[in-house]
Structure formats: structure tokens, C-alpha cells
C-alpha positions in Angstrom: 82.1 69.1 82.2 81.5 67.7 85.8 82.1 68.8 89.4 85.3 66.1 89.7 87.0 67.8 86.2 90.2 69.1 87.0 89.5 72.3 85.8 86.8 72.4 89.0 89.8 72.4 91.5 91.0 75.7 90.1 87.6 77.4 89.4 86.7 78.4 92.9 89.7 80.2 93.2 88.8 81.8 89.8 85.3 82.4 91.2 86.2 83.7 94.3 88.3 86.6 92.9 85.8 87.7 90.3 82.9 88.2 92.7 85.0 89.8 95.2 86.1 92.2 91.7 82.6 92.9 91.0 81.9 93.8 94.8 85.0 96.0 94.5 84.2 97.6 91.2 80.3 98.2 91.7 80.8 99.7 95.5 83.3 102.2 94.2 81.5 103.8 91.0 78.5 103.8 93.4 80.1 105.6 96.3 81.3 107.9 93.5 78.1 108.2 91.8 76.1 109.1 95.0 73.3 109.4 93.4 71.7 106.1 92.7 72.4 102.3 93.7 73.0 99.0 91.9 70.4 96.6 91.2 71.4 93.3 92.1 70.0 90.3 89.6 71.0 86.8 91.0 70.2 84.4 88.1 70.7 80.6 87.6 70.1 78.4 84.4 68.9 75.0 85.8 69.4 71.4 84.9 68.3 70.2 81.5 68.7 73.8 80.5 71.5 73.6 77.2 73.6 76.0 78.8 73.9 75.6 83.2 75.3 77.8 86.0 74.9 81.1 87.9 75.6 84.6 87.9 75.3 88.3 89.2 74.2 91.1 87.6 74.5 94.5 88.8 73.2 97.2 86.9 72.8 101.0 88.2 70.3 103.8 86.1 70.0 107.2 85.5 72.8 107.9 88.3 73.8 111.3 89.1 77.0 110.7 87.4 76.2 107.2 85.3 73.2 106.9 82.5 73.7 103.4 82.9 76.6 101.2 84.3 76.4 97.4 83.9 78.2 95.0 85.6 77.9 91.4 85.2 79.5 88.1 86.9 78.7 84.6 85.0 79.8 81.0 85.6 78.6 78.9 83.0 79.2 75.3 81.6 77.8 74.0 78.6 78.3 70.7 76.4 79.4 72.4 73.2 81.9 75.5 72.7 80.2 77.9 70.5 81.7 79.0 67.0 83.0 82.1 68.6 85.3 80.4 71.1 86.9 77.7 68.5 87.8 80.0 66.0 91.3 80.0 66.8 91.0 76.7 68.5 89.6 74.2 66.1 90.6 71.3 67.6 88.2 72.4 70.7 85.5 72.2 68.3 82.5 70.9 70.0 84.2 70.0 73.5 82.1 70.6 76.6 83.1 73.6 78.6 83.0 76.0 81.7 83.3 79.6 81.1 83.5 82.6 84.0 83.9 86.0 83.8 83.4 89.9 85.2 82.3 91.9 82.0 81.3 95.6 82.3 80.5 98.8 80.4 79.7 102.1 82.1 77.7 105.0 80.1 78.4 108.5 82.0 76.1 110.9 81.7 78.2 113.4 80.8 79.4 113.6 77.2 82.9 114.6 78.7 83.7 111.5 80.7 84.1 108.8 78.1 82.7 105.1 77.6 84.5 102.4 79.4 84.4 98.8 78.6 86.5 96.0 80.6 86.5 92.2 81.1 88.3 89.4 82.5 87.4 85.6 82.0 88.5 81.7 82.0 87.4 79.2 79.7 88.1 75.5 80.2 87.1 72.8 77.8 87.5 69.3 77.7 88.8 68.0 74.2 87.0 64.7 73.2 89.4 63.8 70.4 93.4 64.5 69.6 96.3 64.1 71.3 95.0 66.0 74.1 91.5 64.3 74.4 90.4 64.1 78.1 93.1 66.6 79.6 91.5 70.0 80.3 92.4 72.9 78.7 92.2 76.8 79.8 92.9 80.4 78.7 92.2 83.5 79.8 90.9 86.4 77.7 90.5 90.6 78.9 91.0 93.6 79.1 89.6 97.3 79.1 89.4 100.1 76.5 88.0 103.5 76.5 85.5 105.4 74.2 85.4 109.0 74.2 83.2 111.4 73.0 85.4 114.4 73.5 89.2 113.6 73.1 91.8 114.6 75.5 95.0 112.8 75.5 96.0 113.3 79.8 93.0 110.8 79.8 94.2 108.5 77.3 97.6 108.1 78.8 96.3 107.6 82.4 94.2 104.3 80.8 97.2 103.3 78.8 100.1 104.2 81.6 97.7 102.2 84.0 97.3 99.5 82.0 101.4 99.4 80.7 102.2 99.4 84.5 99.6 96.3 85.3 101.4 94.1 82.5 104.7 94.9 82.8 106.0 92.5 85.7 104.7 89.6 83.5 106.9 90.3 80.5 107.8 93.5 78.9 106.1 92.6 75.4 102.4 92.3 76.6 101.4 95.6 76.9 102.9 96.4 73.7 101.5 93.3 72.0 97.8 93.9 73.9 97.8 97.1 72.9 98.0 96.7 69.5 95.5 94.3 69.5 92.9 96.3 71.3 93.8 98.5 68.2 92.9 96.1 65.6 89.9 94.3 67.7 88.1 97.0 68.8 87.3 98.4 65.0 84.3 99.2 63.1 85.1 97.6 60.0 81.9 98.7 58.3 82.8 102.2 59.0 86.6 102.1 58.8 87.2 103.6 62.3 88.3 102.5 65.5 85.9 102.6 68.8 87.6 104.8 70.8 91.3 105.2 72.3 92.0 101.3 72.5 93.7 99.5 76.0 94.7 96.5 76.3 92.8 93.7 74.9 94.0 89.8 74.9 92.4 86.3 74.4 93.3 82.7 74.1 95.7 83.1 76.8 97.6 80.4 78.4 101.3 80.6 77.9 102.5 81.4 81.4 100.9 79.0 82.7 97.9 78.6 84.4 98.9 80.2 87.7 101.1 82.9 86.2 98.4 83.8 83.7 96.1 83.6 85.8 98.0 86.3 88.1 98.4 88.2 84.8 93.9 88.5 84.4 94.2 89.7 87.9 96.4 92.4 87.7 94.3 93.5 84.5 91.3 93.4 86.7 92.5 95.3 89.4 93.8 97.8 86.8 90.8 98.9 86.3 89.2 101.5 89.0 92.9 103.4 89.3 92.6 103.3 85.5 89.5 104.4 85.2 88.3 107.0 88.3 90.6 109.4 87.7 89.5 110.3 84.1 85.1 110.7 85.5 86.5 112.3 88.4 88.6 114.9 86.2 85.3 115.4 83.7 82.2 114.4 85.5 82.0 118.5 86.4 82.6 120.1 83.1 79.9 121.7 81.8 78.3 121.0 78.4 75.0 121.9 76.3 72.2 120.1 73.5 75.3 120.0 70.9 77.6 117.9 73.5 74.7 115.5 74.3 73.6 115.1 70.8 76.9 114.0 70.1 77.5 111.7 72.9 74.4 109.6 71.6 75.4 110.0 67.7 78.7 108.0 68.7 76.8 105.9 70.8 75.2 104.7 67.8 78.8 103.8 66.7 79.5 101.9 70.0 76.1 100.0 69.7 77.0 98.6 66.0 79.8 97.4 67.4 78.7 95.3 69.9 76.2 93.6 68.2 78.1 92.9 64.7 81.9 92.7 65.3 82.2 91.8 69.2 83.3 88.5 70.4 81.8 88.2 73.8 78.4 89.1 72.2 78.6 86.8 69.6 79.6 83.8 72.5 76.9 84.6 74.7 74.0 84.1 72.9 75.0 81.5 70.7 76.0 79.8 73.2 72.5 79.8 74.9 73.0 82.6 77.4 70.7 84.9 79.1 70.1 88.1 77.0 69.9 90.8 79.0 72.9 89.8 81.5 74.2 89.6 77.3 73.2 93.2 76.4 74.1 94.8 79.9 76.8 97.1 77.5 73.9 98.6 75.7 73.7 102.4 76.5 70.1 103.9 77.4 69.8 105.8 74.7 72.0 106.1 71.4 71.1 107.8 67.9 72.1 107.2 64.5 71.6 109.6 61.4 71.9 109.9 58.1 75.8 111.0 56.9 75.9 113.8 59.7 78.5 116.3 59.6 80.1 118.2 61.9 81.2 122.2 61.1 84.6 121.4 60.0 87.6 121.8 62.4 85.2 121.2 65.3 85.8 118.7 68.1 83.3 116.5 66.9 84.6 116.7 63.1 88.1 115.8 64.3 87.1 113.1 67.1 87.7 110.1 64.3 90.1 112.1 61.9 92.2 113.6 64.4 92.4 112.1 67.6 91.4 108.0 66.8 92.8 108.0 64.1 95.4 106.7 63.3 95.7 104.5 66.6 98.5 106.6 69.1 101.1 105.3 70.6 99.6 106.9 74.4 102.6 105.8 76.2 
């Protein structure tokens, strides 16, 4: 895709608001962290390089209230859609493309105050054959979830209430909709459980419109920190012990095996020629597996999956 595509005239506006998100985002769970800063990594992927563009990324350790909180801004274009992004598009199969996005995943320190994951992006590709060869094409994809170690429901309705209230002056059937498919996307197949609480998730997107779907990723964006803040600000104080940490990494475990095997965005980045560690931002610090653990029975940590994931809950 060139700089006179059509797709260009729209992606500076696209641009603009996903920097300025980032900014917005990163300065807030800073200012509440207060005890460490992001690290800012400007990259770019040169000329004669398979994949080209630019991107941010922002990445904060061993906070006072964050392990590790990631936060990444890419603009990419490339000559061939990777499998992951045709999959549901086959006609797109092997058209050049631009791709930009705001992707995130903050690790508290704190077993309390749960796992967040949110993204918002555009892809545009250029179809070289079919009816619609030569007209550009593009869709919008997001959303946010949450991943508890401990379960309380106040926190799960705040994220799904938030969320509900973002979607709802675009059409009464998306949050229901997105939230069933956060349901179904966001499970471990392998282990027959879901990741955490769900959200919203959606991809593919493009049937408002460009400018009212467009409007629609926004307001899923800016979702996020009202969504979000409350639930580390209600937790990041409780106290816990070795059991609660041990815990908190056991299910990390869980969180890693689903980004690397099942997840979409993953799979897209690097096979699409990305930049791995921008890629594996969403990795926690530290994470444990072990071999069938159990949990004394009618614990917290025996009912996390059995009682409170599952099955998914209608939050709102």
C-alpha cells in the first residue's frame, strides 16, 4: 500500500487518536502507580524490510502497584495479509496492507487486582483480484477483558457495566453480541476453561461504516481507564500472603498458554514479520505452571474456574 491509497487519507486521523490513547492510558496508571515510570521504545522497520512502519512502546516494571504493564502503539504496512487476518476474509488473501493499533496488558502486583488486557486497531488492505480489486477495504477489531485471580463480582460488573454503557449509543445488540464473543474467544481450549471474566471482544468490523465504526473503536478505547481504575484502586491495598502470590503466578501460567497458542493478535504479529518483543509486551514477569495442582476444596482458588468463570455470567 502506498502514501496516495485512499485508506492513507483516513489513517492520520486513526493515528492521531491512538497515540494521543496511549499518552492518556500510560500517564494515568503511572500517576497511579507512583512508584515507577514508563520506558518509552520508539521503533521503526525500514525500507526493504518485509514488513515497514513505526511504533511506540511503553513498558513500566516492578512498579509499586504494576509487576509489569505494557503498552504498545504500531503502524504497519506490509505486502501480504498474514493467515491470521484472512481467515474470515479469504478473498483478502495475499492483498497488501496497513495495520494500526493501541494493544495493552497490565500485570498488578497484587494477586487481588486482576489481569487486564485491551486493544483497539484498523486494518486496510487493498484486494488485487474480485469484484472489489483496487478499492480499499477496512475493519476495526477490539476490545478489553479482565483476568482475575481472586473473583469478586462488584469488579466484574464495573468492566461489563462500563463496557455495556460505551456500546450502547451504537446499537443496542453490540454489547450483547461482543460479549458473548469475548466469551467464546478468550478460551483455553486445551484446558476447557475460560481466561478470566470476558468484556467485550469484536473483529472484522466494518458495518457502520467507516466513520461510525470508527467512532464505535473510540468509545471502546476510551472505555477503558473508567473501566478499569476503579477495580486496582478498590484492591491494590488488600492484603495477601505466599498462598495468594503463588496463585496469582499458577494462573498466570494459564494466561501465558493462551497467548501464545490460541490468540489472534499474537499469531498476526509475528507471522506477519513483526517485532517480537513490542509482540510479547503481554507476557507477565513471572508465571508458574505445575503438575495437576489442587486446591483444598471449597477454597477460593478451587472455585476460581468451577465457580466463578464458569459458566460465563451474564455480569450485567
Amino acid at each position: 500500500m502506498t502514501s496516495s491509497s485512499p485508506a492513507s487519507s483516513r489513517s492520520a486521523v486513526v493515528r492521531s487518536y491512538l497515540l494521543d490513547l496511549q499518552h492518556r492510558i500510560t500517564s494515568a496508571i503511572a500517576a497511579l502507580d507512583g512508584g515507577a515510570a514508563f520506558a518509552v521504545d520508539n521503533w521503526r522497520k525500514e525500507q526493504g524490510e518485509s514488513l515497514q512502519g513505526d511504533g511506540c512502546t511503553q513498558i513500566l516494571e516492578d512498579g509499586a502497584v504494576f509487576e509489569r504493564a505494557g503498552c504498545g502503539f504500531s503502524h504497519v504496512r506490509g505486502p501480504k495479509l498474514p493467515p491470521s487476518a484472512t481467515q474470515h476474509r479469504p478473498e483478502l488473501a495475499g492483498a497488501p496492507f496497513e495495520a494500526m493499533g493501541v494493544s495493552l496488558v497490565f500485570h498488578p502486583r497484587n494477586p487481588y487486582v486482576p489481569t487486564v488486557h485491551m486493544n483497539v486497531r484498523m486494518i486496510c488492505a487493498l484486494p488485487t483480484v474480485g469484484e472489489k480489486a483496487g478499492h480499499e477495504v477496512c475493519w476495526f477489531g477490539g476490545g478489553m477483558d479482565l483476568t482475575p485471580y481472586y473473583g469478586y463480582a462488584q469488579d466484574a460488573q464495573h468492566l461489563h457495566q462500563t463496557c455495556k454503557d460505551a456500546l450502547e449509543p451504537f446499537g443496542a445488540d453490540l454489547y450483547p453480541r461482543f460479549k458473548r464473543w469475548c466469551d467464546e474467544y478468550f478460551f483455553l481450549k486445551h484446558r476447557n476453561e475460560p481466561r478470566g471474566v470476558g468484556g467485550v471482544f469484536f473483529d472484522d468490523f466494518s458495518e457502520l461504516g467507516f466513520e461510525r465504526s470508527l467512532a464505535m473503536m473510540q468509545a471502546v478505547g476510551n472505555a477503558f481507564l473508567p473501566a478499569y481504575l476503579p477495580i486496582v484502586q478498590r484492591r491494590m491495598q488488600q492484603a495477601y500472603g505466599e498462598r495468594e502470590r503463588q496463585f496469582q503466578l499458577y494462573r498466570r501460567g494459564r494466561y501465558v498458554e493462551f497467548n501464545l497458542v490460541w490468540d489472534r493478535g499474537t499469531h498476526f504479529g509475528l507471522q506477519s514479520g513483526g517485532r517480537t518483543e513490542s509482540i510479547l509486551l503481554s507476557m507477565p514477569p513471572m508465571a508458574s505452571w505445575a503438575y495437576q495442582r489442587e486446591w483444598e476444596a471449597g477454597s477460593p482458588e478451587a472455585t476460581l474456574v468451577s465457580d466463578f468463570l464458569m459458566p460465563p455470567k451474564d455480569w450485567v
